[in-house]
C-alpha positions in Angstrom: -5.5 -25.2 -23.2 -5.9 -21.6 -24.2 -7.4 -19.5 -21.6 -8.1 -15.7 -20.8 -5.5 -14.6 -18.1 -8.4 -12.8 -16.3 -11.4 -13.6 -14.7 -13.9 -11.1 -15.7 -15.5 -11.1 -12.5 -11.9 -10.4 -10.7 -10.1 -8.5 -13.8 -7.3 -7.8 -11.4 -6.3 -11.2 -10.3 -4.6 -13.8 -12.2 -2.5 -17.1 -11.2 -0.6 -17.1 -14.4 3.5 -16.2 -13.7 5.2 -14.7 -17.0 8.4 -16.5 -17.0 9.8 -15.0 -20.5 8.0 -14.4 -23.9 7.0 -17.8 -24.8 6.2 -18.9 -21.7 3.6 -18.9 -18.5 3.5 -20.9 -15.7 -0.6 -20.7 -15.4 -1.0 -21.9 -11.0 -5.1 -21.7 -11.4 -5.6 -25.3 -10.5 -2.1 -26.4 -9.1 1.0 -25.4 -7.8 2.4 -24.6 -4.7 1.9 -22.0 -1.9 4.0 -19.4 -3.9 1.2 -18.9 -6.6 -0.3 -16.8 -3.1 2.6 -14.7 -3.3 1.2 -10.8 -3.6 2.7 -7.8 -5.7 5.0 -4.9 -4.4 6.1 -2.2 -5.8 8.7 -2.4 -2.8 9.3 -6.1 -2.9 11.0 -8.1 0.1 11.6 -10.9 -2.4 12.1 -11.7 -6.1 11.3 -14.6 -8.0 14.2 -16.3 -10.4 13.9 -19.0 -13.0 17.3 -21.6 -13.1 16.7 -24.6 -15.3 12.9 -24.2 -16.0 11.9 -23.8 -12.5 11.0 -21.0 -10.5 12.7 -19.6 -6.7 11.6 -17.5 -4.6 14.5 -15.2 -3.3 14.9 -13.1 0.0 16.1 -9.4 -1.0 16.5 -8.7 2.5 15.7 -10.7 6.4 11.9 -11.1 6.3 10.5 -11.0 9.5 8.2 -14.2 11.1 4.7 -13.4 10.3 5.7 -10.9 7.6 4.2 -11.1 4.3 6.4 -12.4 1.3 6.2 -10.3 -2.1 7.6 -9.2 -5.0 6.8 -7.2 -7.9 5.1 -8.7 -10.7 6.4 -6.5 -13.2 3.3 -6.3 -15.1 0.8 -3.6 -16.2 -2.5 -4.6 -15.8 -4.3 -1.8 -17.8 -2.7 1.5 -18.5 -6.0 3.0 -16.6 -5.8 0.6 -13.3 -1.7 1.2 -12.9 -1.4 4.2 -11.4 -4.1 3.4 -8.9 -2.8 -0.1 -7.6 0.2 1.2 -7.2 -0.6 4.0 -5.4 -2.5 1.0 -2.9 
């Protein structure tokens, strides 16, 4: 089903995952707890595809309690970028 990646009233989220240029793993209404995972620009994790599915690696020890991100390599809107990452 064909859908617009963004919800117009919260343009700057999305649950969709770009895994390479013909395809998205879109977590809207299912997946697991790793669709929660937030954006850094200085990531403590990254996420690698082996087989057509989709880890979650450590870049370093991550603390208990410590949130888990990585960067989602994407650019939202040429006019938003520089502010979220400045955030």
């Amino acid at each position: 089903q064909d859908r617009h990646p963004h919800d117009p009233l919260q343009p700057n989220h999305t649950f969709y995952f770009h895994v390479d240029d013909d395809r998205v793993i879109d977590a809207k209404f299912g997946g697991n707890s790793a669709r929660w995972i937030n954006h850094s620009c200085d990531p403590n994790c990254f996420a690698d595809e082996v087989d057509g599915r989709i880890f979650i690696t450590a870049l370093r020890n991550i603390a208990a309690g410590e949130e888990i991100n990585y960067d989602y390599g994407l650019i939202i809107d040429e006019r938003y970028t520089p502010k979220l990452k400045a955030e």
